[in-house]
DRENKEVEX-667129 format. One record per residue: x, y, z of N, C-alpha, C in turn; residue number from 1. Coordinates in steps of 0.001 Angstrom, whole numbers. Layout:
N
{r {X,Y,Z},{X,Y,Z},{X,Y,Z},NUM}
...
// end
This chain:
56
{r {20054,120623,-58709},{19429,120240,-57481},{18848,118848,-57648},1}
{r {19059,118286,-56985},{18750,116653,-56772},{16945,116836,-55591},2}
{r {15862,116088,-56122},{15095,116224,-55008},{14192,114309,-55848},3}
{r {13481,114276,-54909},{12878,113030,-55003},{11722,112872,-55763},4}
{r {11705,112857,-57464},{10464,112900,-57987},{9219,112273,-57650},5}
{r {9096,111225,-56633},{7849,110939,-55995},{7145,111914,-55266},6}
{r {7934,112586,-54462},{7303,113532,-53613},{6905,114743,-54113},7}
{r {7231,115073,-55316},{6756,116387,-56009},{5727,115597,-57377},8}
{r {4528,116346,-57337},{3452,116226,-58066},{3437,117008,-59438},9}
{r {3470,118317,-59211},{3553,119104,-59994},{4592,119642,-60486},10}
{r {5666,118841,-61387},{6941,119537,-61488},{7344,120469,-62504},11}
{r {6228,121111,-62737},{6267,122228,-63843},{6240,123649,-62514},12}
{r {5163,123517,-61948},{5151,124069,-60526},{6464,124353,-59612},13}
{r {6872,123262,-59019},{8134,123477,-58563},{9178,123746,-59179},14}
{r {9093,123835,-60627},{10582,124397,-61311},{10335,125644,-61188},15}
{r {8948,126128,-61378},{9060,127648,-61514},{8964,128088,-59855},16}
{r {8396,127621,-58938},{8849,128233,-57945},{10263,128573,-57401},17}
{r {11306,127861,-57528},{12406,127350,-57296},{13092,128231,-58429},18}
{r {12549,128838,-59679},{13175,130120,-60131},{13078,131139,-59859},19}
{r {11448,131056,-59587},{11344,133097,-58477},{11740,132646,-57314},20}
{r {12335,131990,-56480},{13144,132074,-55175},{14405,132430,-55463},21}
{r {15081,131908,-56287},{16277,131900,-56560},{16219,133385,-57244},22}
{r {15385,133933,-58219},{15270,135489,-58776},{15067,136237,-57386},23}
{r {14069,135997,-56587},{14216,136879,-55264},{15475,136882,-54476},24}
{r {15839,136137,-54469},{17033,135912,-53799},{18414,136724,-54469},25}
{r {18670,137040,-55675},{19358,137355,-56804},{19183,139106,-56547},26}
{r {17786,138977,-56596},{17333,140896,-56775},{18049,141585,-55427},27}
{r {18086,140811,-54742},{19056,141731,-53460},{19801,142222,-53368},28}
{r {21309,141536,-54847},{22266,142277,-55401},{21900,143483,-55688},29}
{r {20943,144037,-55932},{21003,145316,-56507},{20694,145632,-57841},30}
{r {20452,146766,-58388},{20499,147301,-60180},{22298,146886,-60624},31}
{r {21569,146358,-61457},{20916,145660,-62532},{20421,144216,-61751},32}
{r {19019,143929,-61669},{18896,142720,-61017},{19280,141684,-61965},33}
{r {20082,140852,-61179},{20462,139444,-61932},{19709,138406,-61985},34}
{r {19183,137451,-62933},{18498,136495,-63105},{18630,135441,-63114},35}
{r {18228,134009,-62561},{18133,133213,-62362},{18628,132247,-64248},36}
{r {19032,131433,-64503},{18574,130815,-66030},{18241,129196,-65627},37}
{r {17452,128769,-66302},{17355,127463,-65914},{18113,126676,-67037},38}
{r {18633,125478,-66651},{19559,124479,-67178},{18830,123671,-67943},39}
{r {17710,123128,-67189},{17059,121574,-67756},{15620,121797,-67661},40}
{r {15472,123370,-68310},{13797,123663,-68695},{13534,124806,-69473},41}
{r {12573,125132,-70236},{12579,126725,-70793},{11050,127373,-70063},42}
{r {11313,128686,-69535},{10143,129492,-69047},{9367,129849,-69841},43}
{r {8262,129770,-69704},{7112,130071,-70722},{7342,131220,-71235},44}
{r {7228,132257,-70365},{7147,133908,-70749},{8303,134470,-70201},45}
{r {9495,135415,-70981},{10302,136007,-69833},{8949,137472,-69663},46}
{r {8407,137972,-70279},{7537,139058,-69575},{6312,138470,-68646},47}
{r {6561,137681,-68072},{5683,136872,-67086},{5821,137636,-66075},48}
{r {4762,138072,-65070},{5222,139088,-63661},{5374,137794,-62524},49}
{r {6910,137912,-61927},{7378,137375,-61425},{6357,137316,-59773},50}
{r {6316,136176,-59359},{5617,135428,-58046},{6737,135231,-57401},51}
{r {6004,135721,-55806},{6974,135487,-54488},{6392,134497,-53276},52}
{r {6853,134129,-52645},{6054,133489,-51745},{5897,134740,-50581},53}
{r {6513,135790,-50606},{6454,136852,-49738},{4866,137794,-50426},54}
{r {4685,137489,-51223},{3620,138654,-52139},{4537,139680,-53068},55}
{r {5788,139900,-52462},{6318,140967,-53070},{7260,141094,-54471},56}
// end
């Protein structure tokens, strides 16, 4: 994804949002939920409890 590093502040922030969207988005497939991997970062925790912008 291409976006404009001026306009994003926090880009530790927006990488991880932009992985639980893409994981929410993923879990809809069904069991076994499929996961997101990132290319050009490593996630702190994979037992991290995943954030939605829905709450859910």
């Amino acid at each position: 994804m291409r976006y404009d590093r001026a306009a994003v502040r926090h880009e530790t922030l927006f990488a991880q949002c932009l992985l639980d969207g893409f994981d929410e988005i993923l879990a809809l497939a069904g069991e076994p939920v499929p996961r997101a991997v990132p290319a050009s970062f490593s996630v702190e925790s994979a037992d991290a409890p995943s954030r939605s912008v829905s709450g859910s």
